[in-house]
N, C-alpha and C positions, 0 to 999 in steps of 0.2 A: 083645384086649378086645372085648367084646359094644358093638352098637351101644347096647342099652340102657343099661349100667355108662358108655359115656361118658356119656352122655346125664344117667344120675345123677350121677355124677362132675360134667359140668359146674353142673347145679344148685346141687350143696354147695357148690360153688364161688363161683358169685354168689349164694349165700344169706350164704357165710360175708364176701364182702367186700361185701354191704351189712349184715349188721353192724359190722364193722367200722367202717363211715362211719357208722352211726350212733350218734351219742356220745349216754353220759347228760347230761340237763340238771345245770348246773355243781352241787356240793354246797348251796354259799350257796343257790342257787335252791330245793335239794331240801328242806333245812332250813325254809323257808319254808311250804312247801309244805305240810309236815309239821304245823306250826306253825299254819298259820291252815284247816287238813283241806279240804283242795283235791286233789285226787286230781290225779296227771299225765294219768291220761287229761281232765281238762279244760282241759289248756293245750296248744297248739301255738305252736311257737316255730323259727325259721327264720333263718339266719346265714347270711352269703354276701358274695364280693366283688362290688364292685357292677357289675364288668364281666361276673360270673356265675363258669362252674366249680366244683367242689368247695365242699359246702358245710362252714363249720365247724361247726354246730349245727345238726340239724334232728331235731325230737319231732313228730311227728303232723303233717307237714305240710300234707297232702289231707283233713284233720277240715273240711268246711264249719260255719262258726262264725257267730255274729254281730259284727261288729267295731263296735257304734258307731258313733263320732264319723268313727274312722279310716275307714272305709268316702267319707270327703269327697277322701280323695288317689287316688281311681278317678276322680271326676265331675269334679277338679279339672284332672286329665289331660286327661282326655276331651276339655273345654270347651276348655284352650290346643290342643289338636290339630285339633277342629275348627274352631273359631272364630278362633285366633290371638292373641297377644295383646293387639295394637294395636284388639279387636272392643270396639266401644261400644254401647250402648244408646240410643234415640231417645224421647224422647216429647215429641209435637204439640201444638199451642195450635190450634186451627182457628175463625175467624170466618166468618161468612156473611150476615149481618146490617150494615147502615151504619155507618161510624162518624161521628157529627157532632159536629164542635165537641170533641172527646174521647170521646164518649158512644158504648159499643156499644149499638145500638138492638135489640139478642135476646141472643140464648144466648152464652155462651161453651164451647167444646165441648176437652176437653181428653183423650188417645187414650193410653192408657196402654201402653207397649212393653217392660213386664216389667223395667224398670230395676231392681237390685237395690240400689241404693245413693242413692234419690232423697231422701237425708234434706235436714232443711231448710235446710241451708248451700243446698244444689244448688233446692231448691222455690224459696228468698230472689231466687235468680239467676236463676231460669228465670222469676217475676213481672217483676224488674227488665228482663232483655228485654222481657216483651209491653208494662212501661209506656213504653220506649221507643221503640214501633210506634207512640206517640199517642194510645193509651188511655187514661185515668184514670177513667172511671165504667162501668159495668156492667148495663144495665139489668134484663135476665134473667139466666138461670139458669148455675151452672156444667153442663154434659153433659159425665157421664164414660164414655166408650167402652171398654170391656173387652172385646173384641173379639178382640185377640191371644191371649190364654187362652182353651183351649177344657178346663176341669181341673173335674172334680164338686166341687161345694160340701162342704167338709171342717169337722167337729167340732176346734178347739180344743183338746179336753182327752180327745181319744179317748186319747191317746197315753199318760196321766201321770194323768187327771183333773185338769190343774191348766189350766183354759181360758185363765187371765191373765197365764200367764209368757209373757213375749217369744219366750222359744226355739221356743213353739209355733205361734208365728204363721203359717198358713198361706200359701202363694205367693197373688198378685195383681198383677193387669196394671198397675195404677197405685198401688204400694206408697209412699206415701211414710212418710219417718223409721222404716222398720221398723213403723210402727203405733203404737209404743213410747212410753210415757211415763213418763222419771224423776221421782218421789217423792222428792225430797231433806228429812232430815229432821234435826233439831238441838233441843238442849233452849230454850225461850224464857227472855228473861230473867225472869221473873218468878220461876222455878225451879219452877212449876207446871206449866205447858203445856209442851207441843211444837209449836215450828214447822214445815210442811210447805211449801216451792213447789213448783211444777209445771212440767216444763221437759220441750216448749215447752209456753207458755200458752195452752190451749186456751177460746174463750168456750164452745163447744157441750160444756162439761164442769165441772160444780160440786161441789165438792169438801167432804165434811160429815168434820171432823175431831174425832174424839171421844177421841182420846189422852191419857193421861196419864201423869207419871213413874211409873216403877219402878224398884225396887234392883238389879236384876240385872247383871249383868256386861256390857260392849259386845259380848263374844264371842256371846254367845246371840243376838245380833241376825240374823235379822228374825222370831226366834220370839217370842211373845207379842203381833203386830202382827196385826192381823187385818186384810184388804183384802176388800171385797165390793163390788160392781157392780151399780148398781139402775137398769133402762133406763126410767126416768121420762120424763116427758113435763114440759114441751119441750125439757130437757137431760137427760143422763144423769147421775148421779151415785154419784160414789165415796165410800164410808165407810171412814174408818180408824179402827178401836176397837184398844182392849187399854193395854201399857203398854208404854213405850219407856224403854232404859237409862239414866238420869239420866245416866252418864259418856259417852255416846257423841255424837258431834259432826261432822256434815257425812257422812253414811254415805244409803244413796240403796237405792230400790227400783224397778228396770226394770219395766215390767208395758203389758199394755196394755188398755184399757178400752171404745174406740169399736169399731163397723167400721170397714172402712178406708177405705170411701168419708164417712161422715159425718167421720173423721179427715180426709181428705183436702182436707173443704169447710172444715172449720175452721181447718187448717194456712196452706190458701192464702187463705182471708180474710186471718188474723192478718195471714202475711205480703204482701199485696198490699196490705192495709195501712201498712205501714211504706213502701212507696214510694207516698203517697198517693192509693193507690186504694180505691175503693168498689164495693161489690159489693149489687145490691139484690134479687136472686135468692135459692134457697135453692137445693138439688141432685137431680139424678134420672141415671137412666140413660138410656143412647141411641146412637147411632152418627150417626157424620161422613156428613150428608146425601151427600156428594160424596168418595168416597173417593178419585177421583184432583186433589183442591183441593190449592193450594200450602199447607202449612201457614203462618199466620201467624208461628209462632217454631216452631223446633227445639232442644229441650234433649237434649245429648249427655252422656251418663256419661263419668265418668273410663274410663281403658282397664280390660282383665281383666285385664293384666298387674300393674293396683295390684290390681284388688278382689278378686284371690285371695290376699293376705295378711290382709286382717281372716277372709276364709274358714275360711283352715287356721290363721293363729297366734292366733288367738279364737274358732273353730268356730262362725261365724256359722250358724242352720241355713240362715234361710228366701235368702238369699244365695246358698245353694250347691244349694235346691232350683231357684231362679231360672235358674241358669246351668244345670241338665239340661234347662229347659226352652227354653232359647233354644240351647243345639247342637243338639236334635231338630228344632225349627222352621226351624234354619240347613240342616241337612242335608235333611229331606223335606217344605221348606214350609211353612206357616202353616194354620193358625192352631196354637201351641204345644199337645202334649198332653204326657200323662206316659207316653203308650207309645212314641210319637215320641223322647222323650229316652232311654230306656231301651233302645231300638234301638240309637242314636247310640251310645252307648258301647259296648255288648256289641261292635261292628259294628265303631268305636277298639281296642278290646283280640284281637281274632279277627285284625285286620291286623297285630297286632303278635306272633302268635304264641301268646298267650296264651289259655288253653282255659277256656274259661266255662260248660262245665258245672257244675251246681250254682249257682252265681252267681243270687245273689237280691238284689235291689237296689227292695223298694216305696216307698224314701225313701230321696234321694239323701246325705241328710245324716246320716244315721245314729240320727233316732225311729223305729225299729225294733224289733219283737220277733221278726220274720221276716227282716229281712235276712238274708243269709248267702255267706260266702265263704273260702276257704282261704287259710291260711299263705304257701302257694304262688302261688298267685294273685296276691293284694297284692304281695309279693316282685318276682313281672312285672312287675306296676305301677307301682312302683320303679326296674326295672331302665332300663325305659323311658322313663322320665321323664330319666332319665342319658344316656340314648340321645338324648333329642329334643333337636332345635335350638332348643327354649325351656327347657332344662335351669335355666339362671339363674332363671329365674323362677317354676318351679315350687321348684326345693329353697330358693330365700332366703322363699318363701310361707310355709315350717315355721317351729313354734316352734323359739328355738333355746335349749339347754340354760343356764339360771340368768340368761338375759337378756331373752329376752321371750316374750308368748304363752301359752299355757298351760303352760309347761316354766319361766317368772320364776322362781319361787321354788323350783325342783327342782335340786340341784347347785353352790345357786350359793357360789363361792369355793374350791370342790373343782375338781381335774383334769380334770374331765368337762366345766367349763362352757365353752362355746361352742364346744364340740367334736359338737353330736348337734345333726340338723335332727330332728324329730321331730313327730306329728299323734298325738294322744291321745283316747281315747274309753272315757266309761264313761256306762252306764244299770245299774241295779238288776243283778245280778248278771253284766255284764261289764265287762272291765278289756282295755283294748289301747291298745298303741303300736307306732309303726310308722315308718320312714324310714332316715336315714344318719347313720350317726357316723364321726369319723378317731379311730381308736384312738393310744394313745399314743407308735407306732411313724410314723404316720402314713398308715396302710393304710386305705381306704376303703371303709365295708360297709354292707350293707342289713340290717333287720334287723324284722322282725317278730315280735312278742306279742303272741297272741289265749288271752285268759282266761275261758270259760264256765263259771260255778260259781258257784250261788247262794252261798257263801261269798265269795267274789272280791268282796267290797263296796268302798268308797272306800278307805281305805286299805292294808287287806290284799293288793289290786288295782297301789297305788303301790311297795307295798315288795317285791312280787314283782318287780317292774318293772324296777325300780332295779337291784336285785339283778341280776339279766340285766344289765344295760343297762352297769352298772361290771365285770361281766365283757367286756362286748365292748370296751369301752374299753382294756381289756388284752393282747388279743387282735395281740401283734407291732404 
């Protein structure tokens, strides 16, 4: 035989046994498919055990996709690999000024370290320390050093147009509470109005409630609510117009309203407050005359190893942008950037074998319309996570099916529940999940679906999903 004929001979050969390995997506799936007119070429979907080898399912796995939310189980990696998981967060109280009699006689300078998680339990405690330093009054100003972010001033509402949802909130060196302020809302007794508080209560923020009942259903909630933000002088002020469900009762609207340094001066009044202090300052910006001074107090975050579960099983974003930018700062130095952290990871996944071409990552968290990354890829990501000696704490991070996270109410009381770690992600035409399930044999697999099609909306996106997801479940 001609050296050519082998030569073809071998081709046909491994042409015919990669098809072979490559199976169609399951019926149930295809029917779906069919059904809400999603082309397969806009799905890649990848099955595997999670020690690797042969896969059972793989459709387009090298499609570079946009994966949403899921796109947070790379950074999440990342941050336990490089940081570790016992890594905390700092941020300084700095005085320079006298203290007499209790009274600081200037500034109080407060050096924000990119904490992700400084909500006001943690703000209550980090006050409570400095008033047990012997302070109780304040004569000047709070100074807030943002110093450790070095990140361009970012639009809110570039992403969605929607500048006042929480989800948007862009990273900041001294973030407290997320920025976030819950709207809780209930019909008054009079059966006319609607009650609104404000949690926390903010003074530097007045609240103009122009609500009234309407018949509609609680389910329509929080349409016909209208929120608008009017940056008045000397407070800012929130309107709520339109009308609220007469049957609805203790139901709440996240949103945020201030920047986050004027949030931040009102947060920690309130609460330095409550440990009888006074503040007779207002706020600016500035840096720690002396950057090598002892801090007066040090406030330390909880470890990464807790705060990558509100991450991945509630898709915190600006949480999981915080943490790219404290492995890039950990790994090449300070002051944090967003190229610094985007390094860090690509630089994580290359050590691990993993080929990151294509691999597009301009938001760590997954507000994207350019992210982009493969079936296969992620799948790595995965594999490695099983690999690493912080494996516990990355996969118990995942929702877990029909019990908590974004997965609560998927599965639950069916076979499947609490059988799938899984990280879920959808924006306006994409639908993905991604993680490990034990199938009903008890065999342990990785499994990624990424869905790009502007049909792929919220639920035609879930029931594609599931569909997949109760095949692997059966899967030996």
């Amino acid at each position: 035989m001609s050296l050519a004929r082998v030569l073809v001979s071998l081709c046909l050969c491994v042409f015919m046994m990669a098809e072979a390995a490559a199976q169609p997506l399951p019926p149930q799936v295809q029917r779906l498919l069919e059904q809400y007119r999603v082309p397969a070429e806009g799905i890649s979907v990848l099955v595997q055990p999670v020690t690797g080898g042969a896969p059972l399912l793989e459709h387009r796995v090298d499609v570079p996709r946009n994966p949403a939310s899921a796109i947070k189980l790379v950074t999440t990696y990342a941050a336990l690999e490089v940081l570790g998981p016992a890594h905390t967060w700092q941020t300084e109280i700095h005085t320079f000024a006298p203290v007499v009699n209790g009274t600081l006689q200037g500034d109080l300078y407060i050096r924000g370290g990119g904490d992700p998680f400084l909500v006001a339990q943690e703000v209550w405690k980090m006050a409570g320390a400095l008033r047990r330093t012997g302070i109780q009054r304040i004569q000047g100003d709070l100074v807030f050093d943002l110093s450790h972010f070095d990140i361009p001033r970012e639009d809110p509402g570039a992403f969605d147009g929607q500048p006042f949802r929480a989800y948007n909130q862009p990273p900041h060196a001294l973030l407290m509470n997320f920025n976030a302020i819950s709207f809780q809302f209930r019909p008054a007794e009079d059966g006319r109005s609607v009650q609104v508080a404000v949690d926390p209560p903010l003074a530097d923020l007045r609240l103009d409630n122009r609500l009234r009942l309407g018949g509609q259903s609680c389910g329509t909630f929080p349409q016909g609510v209208g929120f608008h933000v009017a940056r008045e002088q000397p407070v800012p002020r929130v309107l709520l117009e339109g009308e609220f469900p007469r049957g609805c009762e203790d139901v709440s609207l996240l949103r945020t309203a201030l920047p986050p340094e004027e949030y931040a001066y009102s947060l920690f009044t309130e609460l330095w407050g409550q440990w009888g202090g006074t503040l007779e300052g207002g706020w600016r910006l500035g840096r720690i005359p002396d950057p090598t001074s002892r801090p007066r107090v040090v406030h330390h975050s909880p470890p990464l190893g807790d705060l990558i579960r509100p991450v991945n099983k509630h898709s915190n974003n600006v949480m999981t942008r915080h943490m790219k930018l404290a492995l890039g700062a950990h790994r090449y130095g300070g002051p944090a950037t967003l190229e610094k952290g985007y390094a860090a990871i690509r630089e994580v996944l290359e050590r691990e074998g993993i080929d990151t071409r294509g691999l597009v990552m301009d938001n760590a968290a997954g507000l994207s319309r350019t992210n982009r990354i493969t079936a296969r890829q992620l799948a790595g990501v995965l594999m490695a996570g099983r690999r690493s000696a912080y494996m516990p704490e990355y996969v118990s991070s995942l929702a877990l099916s029909g019990m908590d996270g974004t997965l609560r109410r998927r599965f639950v009381g069916q076979p499947e529940a609490g059988r799938m770690h899984l990280k879920t992600g959808y924006i306006n035409g994409v639908s993905s999940v991604a993680g490990y399930v034990r199938t009903a044999g008890g065999r342990d697999l990785v499994v990624v679906v990424l869905i790009n099609h502007p049909n792929a909306h919220r639920w035609a996106g879930l029931e594609i999903q599931d569909a997949l997801l109760r095949w692997v479940y059966r899967q030996g």
